[in-house]
KEKE-3310 file (N, C-alpha, C; in steps of 0.2 Angstrom, whole numbers, plus 5000, padded with zeros to 4 digits):
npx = (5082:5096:5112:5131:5147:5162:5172:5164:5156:5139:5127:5112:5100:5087:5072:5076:5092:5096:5098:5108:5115:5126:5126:5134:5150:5162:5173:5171:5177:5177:5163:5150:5137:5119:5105:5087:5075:5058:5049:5053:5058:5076:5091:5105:5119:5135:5152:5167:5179:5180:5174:5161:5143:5132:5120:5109:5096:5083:5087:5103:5103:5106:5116:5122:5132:5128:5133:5148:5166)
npy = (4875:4885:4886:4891:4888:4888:4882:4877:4886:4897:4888:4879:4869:4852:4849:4839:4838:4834:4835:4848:4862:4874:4891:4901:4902:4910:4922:4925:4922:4919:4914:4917:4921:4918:4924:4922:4928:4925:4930:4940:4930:4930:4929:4932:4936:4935:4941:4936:4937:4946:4956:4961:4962:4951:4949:4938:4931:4916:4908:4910:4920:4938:4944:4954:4967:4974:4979:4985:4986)
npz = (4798:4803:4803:4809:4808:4810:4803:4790:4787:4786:4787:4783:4787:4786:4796:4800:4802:4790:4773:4770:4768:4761:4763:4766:4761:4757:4759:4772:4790:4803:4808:4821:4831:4828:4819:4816:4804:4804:4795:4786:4779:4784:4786:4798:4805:4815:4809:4818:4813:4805:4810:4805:4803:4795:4783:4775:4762:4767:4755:4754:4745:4741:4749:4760:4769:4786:4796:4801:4809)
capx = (5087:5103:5119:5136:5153:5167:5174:5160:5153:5132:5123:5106:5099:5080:5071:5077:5095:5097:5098:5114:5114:5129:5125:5139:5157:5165:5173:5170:5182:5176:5156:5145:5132:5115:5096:5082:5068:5055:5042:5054:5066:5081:5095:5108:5125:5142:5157:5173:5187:5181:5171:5155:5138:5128:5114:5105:5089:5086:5090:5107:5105:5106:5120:5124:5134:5123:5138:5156:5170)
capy = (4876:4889:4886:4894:4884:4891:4878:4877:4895:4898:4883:4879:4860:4853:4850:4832:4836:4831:4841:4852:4867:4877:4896:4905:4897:4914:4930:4923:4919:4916:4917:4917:4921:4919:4926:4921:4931:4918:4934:4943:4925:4932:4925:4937:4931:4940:4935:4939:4936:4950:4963:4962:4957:4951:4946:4936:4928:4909:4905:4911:4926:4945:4946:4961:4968:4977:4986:4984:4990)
capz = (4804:4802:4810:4809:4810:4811:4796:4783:4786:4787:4784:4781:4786:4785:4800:4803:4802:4784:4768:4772:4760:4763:4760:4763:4762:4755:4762:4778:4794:4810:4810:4827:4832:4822:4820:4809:4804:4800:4793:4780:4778:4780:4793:4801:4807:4815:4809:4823:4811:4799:4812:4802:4803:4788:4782:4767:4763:4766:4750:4750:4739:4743:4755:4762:4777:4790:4801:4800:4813)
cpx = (5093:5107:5125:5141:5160:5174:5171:5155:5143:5130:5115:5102:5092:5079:5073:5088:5100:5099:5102:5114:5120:5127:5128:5146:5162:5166:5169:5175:5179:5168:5153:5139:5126:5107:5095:5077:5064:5049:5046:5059:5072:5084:5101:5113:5132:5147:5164:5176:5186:5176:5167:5149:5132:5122:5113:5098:5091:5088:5097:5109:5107:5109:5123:5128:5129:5128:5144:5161:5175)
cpy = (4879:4887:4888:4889:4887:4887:4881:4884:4895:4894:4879:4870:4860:4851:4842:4831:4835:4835:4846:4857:4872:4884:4903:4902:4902:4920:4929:4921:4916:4918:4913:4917:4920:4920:4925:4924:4928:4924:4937:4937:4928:4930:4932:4935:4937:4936:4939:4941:4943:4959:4963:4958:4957:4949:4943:4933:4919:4905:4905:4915:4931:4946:4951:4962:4972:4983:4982:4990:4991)
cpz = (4801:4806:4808:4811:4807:4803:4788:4782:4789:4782:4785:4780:4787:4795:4805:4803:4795:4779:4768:4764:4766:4759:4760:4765:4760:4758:4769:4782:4799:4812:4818:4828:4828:4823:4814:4808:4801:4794:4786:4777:4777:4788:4793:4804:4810:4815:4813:4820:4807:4804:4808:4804:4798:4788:4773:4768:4762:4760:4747:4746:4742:4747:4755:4770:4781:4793:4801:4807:4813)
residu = (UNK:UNK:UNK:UNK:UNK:UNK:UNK:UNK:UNK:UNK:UNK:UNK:UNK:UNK:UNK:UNK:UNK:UNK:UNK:UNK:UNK:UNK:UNK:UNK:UNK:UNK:UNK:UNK:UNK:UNK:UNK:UNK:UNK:UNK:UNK:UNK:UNK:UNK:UNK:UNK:UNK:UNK:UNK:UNK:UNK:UNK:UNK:UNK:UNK:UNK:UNK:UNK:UNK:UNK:UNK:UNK:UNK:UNK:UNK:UNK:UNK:UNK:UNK:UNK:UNK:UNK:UNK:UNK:UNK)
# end
């Protein structure tokens, strides 16, 4: 399960809840909205404060911007 907070950034929990893995807490302001791609794992995210919207894989690696304004 992904989830965006406005605090601790794009975080990544098991399916009970638990297990909290934060996977991005840098170079981030005010993230939003969020999609998962269960087929290529890769999570998707827009963040307001900065006009972009990124991406990485569920691990937390290979992040990249997608489109910027």
């Amino acid at each position: 399960m992904f989830i965006t907070d406005f605090v601790q950034g794009v975080l990544r929990y098991n399916l009970f809840g638990a297990m909290r893995t934060v996977l991005v807490d840098t170079k981030i302001s005010r993230p939003s909205g969020i999609a998962v791609d269960p087929i290529t794992k890769m999570v998707y995210w827009t963040d307001t404060g900065r006009d972009v919207i990124e991406g990485m894989d569920y691990y937390g690696l290979k992040r990249w911007a997608i489109a910027q304004c």
